[in-house]
Structure formats: C-alpha cells, structure tokens
N, C-alpha and C positions, 0 to 999 in steps of 0.2 A: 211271281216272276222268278225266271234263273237266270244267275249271271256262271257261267260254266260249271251248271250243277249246284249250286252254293245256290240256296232257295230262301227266297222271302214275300211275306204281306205287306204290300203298300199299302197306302191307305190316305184318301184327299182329306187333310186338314187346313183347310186353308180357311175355314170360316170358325175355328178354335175352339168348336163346342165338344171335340172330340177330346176324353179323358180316360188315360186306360191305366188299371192299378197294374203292379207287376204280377197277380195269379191273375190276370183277364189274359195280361199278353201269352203269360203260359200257358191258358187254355186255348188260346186262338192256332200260339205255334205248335199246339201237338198233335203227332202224327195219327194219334187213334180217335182222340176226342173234338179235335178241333182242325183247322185247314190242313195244319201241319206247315213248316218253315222250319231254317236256320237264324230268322230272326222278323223283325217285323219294325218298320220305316210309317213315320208321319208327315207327308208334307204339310208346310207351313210355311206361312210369309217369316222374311226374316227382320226380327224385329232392331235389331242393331241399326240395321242399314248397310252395311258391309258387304252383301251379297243380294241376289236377285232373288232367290230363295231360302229355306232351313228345313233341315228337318229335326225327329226327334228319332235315337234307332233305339232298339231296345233288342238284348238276343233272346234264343228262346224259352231262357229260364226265367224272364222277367228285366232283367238286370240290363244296366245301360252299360254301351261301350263308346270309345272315342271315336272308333271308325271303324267303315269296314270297307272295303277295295271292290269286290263285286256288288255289292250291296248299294255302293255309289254307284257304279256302272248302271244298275237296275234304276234307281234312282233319277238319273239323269234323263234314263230313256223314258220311263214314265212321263216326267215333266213336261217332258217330248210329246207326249201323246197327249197330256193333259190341256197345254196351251196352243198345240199346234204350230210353233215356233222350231225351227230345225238348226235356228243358230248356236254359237255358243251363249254356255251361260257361266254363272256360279252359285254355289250352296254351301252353307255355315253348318260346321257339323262342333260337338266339343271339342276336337282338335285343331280346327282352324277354320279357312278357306279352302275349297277346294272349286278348281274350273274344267269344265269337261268341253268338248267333242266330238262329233258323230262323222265318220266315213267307212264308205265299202260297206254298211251292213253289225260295224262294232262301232263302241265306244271308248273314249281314251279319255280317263283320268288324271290328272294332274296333282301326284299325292303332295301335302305337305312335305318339307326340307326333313328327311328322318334326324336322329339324336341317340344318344348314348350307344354309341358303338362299344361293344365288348367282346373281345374276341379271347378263344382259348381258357375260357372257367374250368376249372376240374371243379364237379359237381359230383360226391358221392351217392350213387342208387343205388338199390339191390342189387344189379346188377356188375359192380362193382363202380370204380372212379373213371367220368365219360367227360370228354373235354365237350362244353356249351358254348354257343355262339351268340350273342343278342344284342337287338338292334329294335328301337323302336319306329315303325313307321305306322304313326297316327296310336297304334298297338303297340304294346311290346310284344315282339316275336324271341322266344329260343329258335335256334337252329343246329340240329343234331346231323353229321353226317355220316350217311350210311351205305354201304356196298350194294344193298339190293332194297329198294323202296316196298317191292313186295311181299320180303320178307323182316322190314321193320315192326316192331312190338308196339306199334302207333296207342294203342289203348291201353296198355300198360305202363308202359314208359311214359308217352303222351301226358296220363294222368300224375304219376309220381312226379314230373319236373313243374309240371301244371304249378302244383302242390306244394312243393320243394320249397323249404326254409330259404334258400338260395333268392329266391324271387318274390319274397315276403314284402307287406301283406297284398299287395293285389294279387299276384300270382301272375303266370305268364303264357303266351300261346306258344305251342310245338309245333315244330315241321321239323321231318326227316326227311334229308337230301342226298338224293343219288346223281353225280355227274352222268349225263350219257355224252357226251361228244362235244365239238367244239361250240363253245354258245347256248347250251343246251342242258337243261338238270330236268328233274323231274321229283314233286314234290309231293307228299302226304303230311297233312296239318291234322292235331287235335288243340281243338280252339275252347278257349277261355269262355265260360256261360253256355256254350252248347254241352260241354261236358264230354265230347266225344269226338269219334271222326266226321271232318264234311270233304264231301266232294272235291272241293275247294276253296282259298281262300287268298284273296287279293291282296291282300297287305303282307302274309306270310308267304306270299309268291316272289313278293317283292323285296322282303327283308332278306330271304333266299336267296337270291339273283344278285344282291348288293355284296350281302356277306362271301359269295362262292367267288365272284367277278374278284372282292378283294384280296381274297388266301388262294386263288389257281386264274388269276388273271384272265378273266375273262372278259369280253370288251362290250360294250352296249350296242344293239339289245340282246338282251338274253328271253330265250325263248324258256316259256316252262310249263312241262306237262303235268294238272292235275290229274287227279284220281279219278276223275270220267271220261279220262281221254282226251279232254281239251285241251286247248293250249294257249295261256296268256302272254301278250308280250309285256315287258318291261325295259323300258330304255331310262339312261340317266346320264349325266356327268360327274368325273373326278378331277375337282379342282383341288390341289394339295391335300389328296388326300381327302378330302371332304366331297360326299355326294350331294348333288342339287341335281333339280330339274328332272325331278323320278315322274316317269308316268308310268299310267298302265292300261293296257288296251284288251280288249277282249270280247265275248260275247254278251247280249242281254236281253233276254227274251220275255215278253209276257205271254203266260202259259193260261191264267182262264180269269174272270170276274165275276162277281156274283155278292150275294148278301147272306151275312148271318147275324143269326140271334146271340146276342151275350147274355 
C-alpha cells in the first residue's frame, strides 16, 4: 500500500500465528531482495480492549516505532477492505489510540494530543550552529527551516541531526520546511529507521504544520506538499497555546497482493 508515496506491507494478523524477527522484516521491506516498503504493519485484535483493532508497525530496518501518520491512513483503509465495514473505527498503536475516517476518496486520522514542544535549539553541525525545531506527534519530529525544499542537504543534514547528541539516545526524525504561501509549506523528511529520504511522512507533515502555524501564524488547515507531489491536510486547534484535536487527511491506496516465501 501507499499513503502519499510513503509505502508499506500490511499483512492480516488477526489469528496471531504470524511472528516476524526484525532481519525477516528487513528482508520483506527491501527494495532489491524482498517486496520492498517504508515499513511494514500487522493487523491484530486489540488485546487491551481499548480499541476495535491494533496493530504491530515495524520500519524498514526492522526496529519498531510509536507511529506513523500515513502508514495509519494505509492501515485504516486496509481494515476497510478487510472487514467490509466503511464506518468509523479505532486502533491501538504504542503511542495511543488513534480513530479514523473515510470521505471523498481519502482518509482522516485523528493523531494523538502532540508533546514536548521545543522551539529555537541551536544545534551545532558541520555546517555550522542551525536553530531546531521539535515536536513530538506519536514521533518525535526535528523541523529545520529552509528557503528552497529542493535544494535542502535532506541526506546529509537529515542524517547528522538524526544522529546528533542533541537528540540522544533515541534520536530523532528531520523535515526541512519551505513556506510557499498563505496556509501552505512544503515538506522533505529523513525519517528515523528508514535511514534515509521518504516520499513522505504523516506525523512529520504534521509536526511541520504545528510548528510553522506557531512561529509565522498560520491558521488550520495547513495544507502540505510532499516530495511526490501530494498533498496532505492537517487541521488542529490552539487552545492557550496548546494544540489538540490534529488530524490528518490524505491519500491511501492499495497498490498489489500476493504471497511470499520467508
């Protein structure tokens, strides 16, 4: 499935005999030996109780994350297809609850409340000292701001703030932000476990939109164009200062199914 280019293996675990170490999942998501993805999702019942579903996500180096924004979108619609049910629902991911859905053709996420807003870091790189922006939603995102999104050092920098003592020990996701117009940014992420650039990426779409909305007033929704030309929305509220009620809307397609050998 792709959720605006950002690509992932789903996969029905709903009867739990399904166990995948983390070099299976890295073989599954690679692009020369295996289906290839951004990361890879296992539906399953949710055993808490707390939701109608769960999943388990894992990116595609193996390693698990707390969330992902597209990757839910894909998620959602799946279930969609899986149960035949077009209503809403919810699903238990490690960062919380999340409830989705479905109009026009996309799907609309309902992220968790974000946290730890930080704004204005001077972080020392190679480059020389670059004021950081970060914001956790489900993720922790950096957000770097930049004049021309095409000519950001997305894999260079990307990796070094990745990386950076600053964001010790997990490390953290990058997006550089280019303002285009009223309502409007456009975003390139190098995300945490993929190790590199994606397409896109829902939660650092949205950490973006928060962050920009805050320091150049920008008002909900913000629209925001990734790297394949698409374009997510994000709407939210500021209540003193504090965001709630972030969703995120977007595209989510299932692209093929099939079977393979592990």
């Amino acid at each position: 499935m792709n959720g605006a280019g950002n690509d992932f293996i789903v996969i029905d675990n709903r009867s739990g005999k399904i166990k995948l170490a983390p070099q299976q999942v890295a073989f599954l998501c690679h692009r020369q030996r295996g289906i290839g993805a951004d990361g890879l999702m296992l539906l399953k019942p949710c055993e808490s109780g707390k939701a109608d579903w769960a999943w388990d996500f894992y990116n595609s180096d193996g390693s698990t994350a707390e969330m992902c924004g597209n990757g839910a979108r894909c998620f959602a619609r799946y279930v969609q297809k899986l149960t035949g049910k077009s209503g809403d629902f919810t699903f238990e991911t490690i960062a919380g609850i999340n409830s989705c859905s479905f109009h026009d053709g996309e799907v609309t996420i309902n992220l968790m409340k974000p946290k730890d807003l930080r704004l204005d870091q001077k972080v020392t790189l190679s480059t020389g000292t670059q004021a950081v922006h970060s914001f956790t939603v489900g993720n922790p995102h950096a957000v770097v701001f930049v004049d021309d999104a095409d000519k950001a050092m997305v894999q260079e920098l990307g990796r070094e703030i990745r990386h950076h003592p600053h964001f010790a020990p997990g490390g953290i996701n990058v997006n550089f932000v280019q303002k285009l117009g009223p309502g409007s940014i456009r975003v390139r992420t190098y995300e945490r476990g993929v190790e590199g650039e994606t397409l896109a990426c829902g939660t650092g779409a949205s950490a973006a939109a928060m962050i920009t909305a805050k320091l150049h007033q920008l008002s909900s929704p913000v629209k925001v164009q990734v790297k394949n030309g698409d374009t997510l929305k994000i709407s939210f509220k500021q209540i003193n200062g504090e965001f709630t009620d972030v969703k995120l809307t977007g595209p989510a397609k299932i692209v093929f199914e099939g079977k393979i050998e592990i």
